[in-house]
N, C-alpha and C positions, 0 to 999 in steps of 0.2 A: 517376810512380806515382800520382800524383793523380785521374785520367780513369779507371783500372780499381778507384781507392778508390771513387769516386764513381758510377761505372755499377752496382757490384756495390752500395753501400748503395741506389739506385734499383731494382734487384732484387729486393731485401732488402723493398723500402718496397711493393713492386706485389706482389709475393709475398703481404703481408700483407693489401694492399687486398683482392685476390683471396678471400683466407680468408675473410675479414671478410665482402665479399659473399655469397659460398655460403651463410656461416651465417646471414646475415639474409636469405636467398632461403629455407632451411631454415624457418626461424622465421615466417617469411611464408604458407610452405605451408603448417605447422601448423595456423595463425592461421586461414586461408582456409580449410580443411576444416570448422573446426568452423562459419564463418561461413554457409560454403556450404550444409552439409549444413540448415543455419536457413531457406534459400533454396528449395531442394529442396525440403522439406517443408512451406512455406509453397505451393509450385506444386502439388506432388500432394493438398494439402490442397483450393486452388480451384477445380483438376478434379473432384475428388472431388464437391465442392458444387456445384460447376455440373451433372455429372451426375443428381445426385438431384433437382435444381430449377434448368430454367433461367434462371426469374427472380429466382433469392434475391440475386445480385448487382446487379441491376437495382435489384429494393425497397432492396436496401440503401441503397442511393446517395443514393435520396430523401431521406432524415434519419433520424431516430433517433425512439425515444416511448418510452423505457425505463421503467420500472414503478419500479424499485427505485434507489436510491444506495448505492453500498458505499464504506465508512470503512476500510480495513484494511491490514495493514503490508506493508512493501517484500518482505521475505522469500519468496527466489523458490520455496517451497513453497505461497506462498498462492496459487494459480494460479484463479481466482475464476470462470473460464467451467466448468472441467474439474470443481472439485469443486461446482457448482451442476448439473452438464449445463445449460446456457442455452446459446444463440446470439448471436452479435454482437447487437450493438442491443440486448440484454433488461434492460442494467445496465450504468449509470453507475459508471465506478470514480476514486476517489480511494483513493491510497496513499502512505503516510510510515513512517519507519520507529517502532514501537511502537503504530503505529495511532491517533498524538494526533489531539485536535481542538482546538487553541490559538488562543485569544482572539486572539491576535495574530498568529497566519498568517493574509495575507492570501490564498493560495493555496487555502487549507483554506476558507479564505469564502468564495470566488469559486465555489471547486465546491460548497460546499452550495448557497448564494444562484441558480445557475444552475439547478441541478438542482431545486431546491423551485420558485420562482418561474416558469422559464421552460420547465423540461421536467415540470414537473407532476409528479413522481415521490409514489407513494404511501407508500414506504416509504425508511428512512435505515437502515440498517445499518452500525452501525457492530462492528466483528468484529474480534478479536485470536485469539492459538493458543496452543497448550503450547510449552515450552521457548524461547520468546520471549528471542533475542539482546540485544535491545535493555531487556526487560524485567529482563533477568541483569544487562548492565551498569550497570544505576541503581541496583541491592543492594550495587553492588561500591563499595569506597574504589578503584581504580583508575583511570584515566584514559582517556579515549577520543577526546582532543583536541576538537573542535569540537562533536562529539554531549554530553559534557558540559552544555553547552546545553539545548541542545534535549531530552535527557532530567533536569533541571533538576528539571521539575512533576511526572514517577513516581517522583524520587526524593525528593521533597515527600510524596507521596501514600505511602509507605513508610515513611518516616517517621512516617505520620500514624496508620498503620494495624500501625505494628513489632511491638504486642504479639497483637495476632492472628497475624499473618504468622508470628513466629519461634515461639509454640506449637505451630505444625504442624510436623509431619515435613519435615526438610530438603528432599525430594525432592516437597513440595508447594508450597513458598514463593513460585516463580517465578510458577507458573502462577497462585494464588491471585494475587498482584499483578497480573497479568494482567489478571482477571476484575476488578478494581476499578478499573485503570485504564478496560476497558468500559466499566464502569458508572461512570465517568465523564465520557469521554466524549459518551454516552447523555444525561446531564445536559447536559453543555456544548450541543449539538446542538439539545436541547428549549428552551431558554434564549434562541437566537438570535431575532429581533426577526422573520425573514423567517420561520421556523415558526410562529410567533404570527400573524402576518399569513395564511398558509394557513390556519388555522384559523378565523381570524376571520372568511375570506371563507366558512368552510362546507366545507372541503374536510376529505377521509378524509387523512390524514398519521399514519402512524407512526412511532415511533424506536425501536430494536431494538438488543439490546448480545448478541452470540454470542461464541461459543467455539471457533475448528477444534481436536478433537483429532488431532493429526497422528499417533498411535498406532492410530488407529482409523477417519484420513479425517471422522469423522461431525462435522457442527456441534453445537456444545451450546447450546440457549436459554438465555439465564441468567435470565430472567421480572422482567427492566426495563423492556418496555417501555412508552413513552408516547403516550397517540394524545388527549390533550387537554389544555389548559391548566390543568383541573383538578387535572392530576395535577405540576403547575411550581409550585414556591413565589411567592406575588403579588407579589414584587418585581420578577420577573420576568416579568408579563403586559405585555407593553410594547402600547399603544394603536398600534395599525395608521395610522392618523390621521396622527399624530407622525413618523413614515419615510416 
């Protein structure tokens, strides 16, 4: 009795392997459609553009000389070519989630310092949106594990700013935080040692703090921005010299 206990739990066991597989072939498929269909329309896209110009992949290839720096969050509604209409190469992008500019990320330095210094960019945009996730959870006593952190300084900056913030209508709070975390970022940006250095050598450099309204698509200026050391408190003129 033992040989047809044991053939038939071996049945029993391949029976299930079998399930098992389909479903993860199932799940696989799924997976693949939507990865593919990303595929697809990345191909009919560089037909598309090879059509209209045969050398725009050509130039591309050569490098970049992008005009502008954009600062703005992970949120996959900020889609920065589509709601600019620009083409590759026209803008440098950095993204994090809330749109910081942290003293202390060294990654958020790397791409200003690159971008100011070496791609010469004329403008820093730094851009935040309505209903900002990340702006929502720095308001909240909640928990958000590791983001905690890292939205640490909006919920500093909330703090700092609570009795404006909570005089407004609940359904404006977020976005107003928002707009201040901008504006200062805008600050942080103007602040850094490699903007003062661009300036000092003569060059035109802006810093610019926007707004996507995602109810409307349209950017909003929020009229922060800075295009001279004049406009940075003198603690913060660091001598080019020095670096």
């Amino acid at each position: 009795m033992l040989r047809p206990t044991l053939s038939l739990l071996n049945k029993l066991r391949f029976g299930s392997i079998l399930t098992n597989n389909r479903m993860m072939a199932n799940q696989v498929q799924g997976c693949n459609s939507t990865i593919m269909g990303v595929i697809e329309n990345n191909k009919s896209w560089a037909e598309e553009m090879q059509a209209k110009n045969p050398d725009f992949f050509v130039n591309l290839a050569k490098g970049q000389s992008p005009k502008i720096l954009w600062i703005g969050c992970s949120d996959s509604r900020m889609a920065v070519d589509v709601l600019t209409q620009t083409k590759p190469g026209d803008i440098f992008i950095h993204r994090n989630i809330a749109n910081r500019v942290p003293s202390e990320d060294i990654n958020a330095l790397c791409v200003i310092e690159y971008a100011v210094k070496h791609l010469k960019v004329e403008h820093v945009v730094v851009a935040g949106h309505t209903s900002c996730g990340g702006i929502k959870a720095a308001m909240s006593t909640d928990s958000v594990g590791i983001l905690d952190h890292w939205l640490r300084p909006v919920k500093d900056l909330y703090m700092a700013n609570q009795k404006e913030i909570d005089a407004l209508p609940e359904s404006e709070r977020v976005d107003r935080l928002g707009e201040l975390n901008v504006i200062q970022g805008v600050n942080a940006v103007s602040k850094l040692p490699v903007v003062h250095e661009a300036w000092k050598e003569g060059r035109e450099l802006y810093v610019h703090g926007w707004m996507l309204q995602l109810h409307t698509g349209l950017l909003k200026d929020l009229d922060v921005s800075v295009a001279s050391p004049k406009q940075v408190d003198s603690l913060y003129k660091f001598n080019a010299a020095s670096h």
